[in-house]
ZAMARGU-4260 file (C-alpha; in steps of 0.2 Angstrom, whole numbers, plus 5000, padded with zeros to 4 digits):
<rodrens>
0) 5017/4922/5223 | 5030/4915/5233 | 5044/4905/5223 | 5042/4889/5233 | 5022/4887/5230
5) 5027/4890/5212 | 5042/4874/5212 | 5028/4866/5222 | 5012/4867/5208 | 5024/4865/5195
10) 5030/4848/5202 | 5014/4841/5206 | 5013/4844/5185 | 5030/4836/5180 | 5039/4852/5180
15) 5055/4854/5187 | 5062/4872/5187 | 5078/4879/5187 | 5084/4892/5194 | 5101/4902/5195
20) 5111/4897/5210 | 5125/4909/5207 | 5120/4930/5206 | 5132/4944/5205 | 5133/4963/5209
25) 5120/4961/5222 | 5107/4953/5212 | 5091/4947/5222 | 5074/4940/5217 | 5062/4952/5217
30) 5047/4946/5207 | 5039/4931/5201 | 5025/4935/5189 | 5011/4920/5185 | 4997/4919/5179
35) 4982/4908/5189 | 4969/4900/5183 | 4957/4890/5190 | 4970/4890/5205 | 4984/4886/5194
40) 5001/4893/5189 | 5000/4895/5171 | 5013/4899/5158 | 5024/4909/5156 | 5030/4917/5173
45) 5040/4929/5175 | 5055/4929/5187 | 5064/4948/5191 | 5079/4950/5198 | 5089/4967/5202
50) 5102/4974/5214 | 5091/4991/5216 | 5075/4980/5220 | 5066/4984/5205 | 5051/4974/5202
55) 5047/4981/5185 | 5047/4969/5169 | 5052/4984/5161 | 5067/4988/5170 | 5075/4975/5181
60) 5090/4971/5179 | 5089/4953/5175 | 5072/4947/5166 | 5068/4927/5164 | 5052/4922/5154
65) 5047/4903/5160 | 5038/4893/5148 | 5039/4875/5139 | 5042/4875/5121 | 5048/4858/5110
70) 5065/4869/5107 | 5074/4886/5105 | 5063/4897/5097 | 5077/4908/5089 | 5089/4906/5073
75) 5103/4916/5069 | 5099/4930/5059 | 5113/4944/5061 | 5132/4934/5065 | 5140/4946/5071
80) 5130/4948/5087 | 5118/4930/5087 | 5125/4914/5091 | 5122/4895/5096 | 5132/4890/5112
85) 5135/4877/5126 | 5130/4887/5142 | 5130/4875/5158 | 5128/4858/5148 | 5115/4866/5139
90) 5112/4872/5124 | 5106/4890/5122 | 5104/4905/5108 | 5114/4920/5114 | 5112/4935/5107
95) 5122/4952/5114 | 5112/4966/5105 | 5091/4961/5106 | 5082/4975/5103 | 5071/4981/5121
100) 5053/4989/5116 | 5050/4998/5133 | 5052/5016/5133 | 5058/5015/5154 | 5072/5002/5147
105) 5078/5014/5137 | 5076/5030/5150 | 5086/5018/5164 | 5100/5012/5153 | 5101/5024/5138
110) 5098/5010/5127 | 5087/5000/5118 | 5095/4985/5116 | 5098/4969/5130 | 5109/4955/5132
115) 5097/4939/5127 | 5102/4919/5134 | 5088/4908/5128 | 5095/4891/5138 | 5082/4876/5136
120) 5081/4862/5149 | 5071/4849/5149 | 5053/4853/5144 | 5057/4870/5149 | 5062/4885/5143
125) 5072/4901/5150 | 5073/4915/5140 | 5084/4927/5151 | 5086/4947/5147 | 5101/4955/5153
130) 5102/4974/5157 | 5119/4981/5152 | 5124/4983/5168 | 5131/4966/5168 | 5147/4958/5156
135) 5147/4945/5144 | 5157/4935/5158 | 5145/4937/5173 | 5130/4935/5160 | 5135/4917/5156
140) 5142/4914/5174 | 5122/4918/5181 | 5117/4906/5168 | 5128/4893/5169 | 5122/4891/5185
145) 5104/4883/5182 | 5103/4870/5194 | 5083/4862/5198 | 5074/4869/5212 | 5069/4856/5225
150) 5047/4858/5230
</rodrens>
């Protein structure tokens, strides 16, 4: 499914999605997962990107799970790597060591754990999972960059 018939059904629902404006290393869009029914994208979608072209939700490098939710569905529970922050206006749970249950994450990166950005905006929310390919800083740059995605 194309992006842009995606932001398209969505709006004609009262969605507006956002989308990173700002990608490093090379990161692309190389997936959108949806589910259809009755001709319809349903929830949650999946958007991969990857600087290898990698369309597996196992492995890309960057993983964003779509779906609306009344509020973060996360609390703290270890303080030392979980925490509530300001990302882009926005409040989000960021989490630097989420455990990863695919067995081809952990062949790739040689570990089973993931950078997590929960970030909700508006009736939306964008539960991102970063390979450790990428820093702390260009994590919350990509994310910080959420801007709504025109039909």
């Amino acid at each position: 499914m194309s992006p842009w018939t995606l932001v398209s059904q969505l709006a004609k629902r009262g969605f507006t999605l956002y989308l990173p404006t700002r990608m490093v290393k090379g990161m692309e869009l190389t997936a959108v997962w949806a589910k259809v029914v009755d001709g319809q994208v349903s929830f949650p979608i999946i958007v991969l990107y990857s600087n290898t072209g990698d369309k597996d939700i196992a492995t890309a490098e960057i993983g964003m799970e779509i779906a609306p939710m009344p509020e973060i569905p996360f609390s703290l529970v270890n303080s030392s790597t979980d925490r509530f922050d300001k990302v882009g206006g926005c409040t989000a749970f960021v989490s630097s060591r989420a455990p990863v249950g695919y067995r081809e994450y952990y062949l790739k990166y040689g570990t089973g754990y993931a950078y997590l950005v929960d970030i909700k905006i508006g009736s939306l929310n964008y539960l991102f999972g970063f390979a450790p390919v990428l820093t702390e800083e260009e994590i919350m740059e990509i994310c910080a960059s959420m801007r709504p995605v025109a039909p």
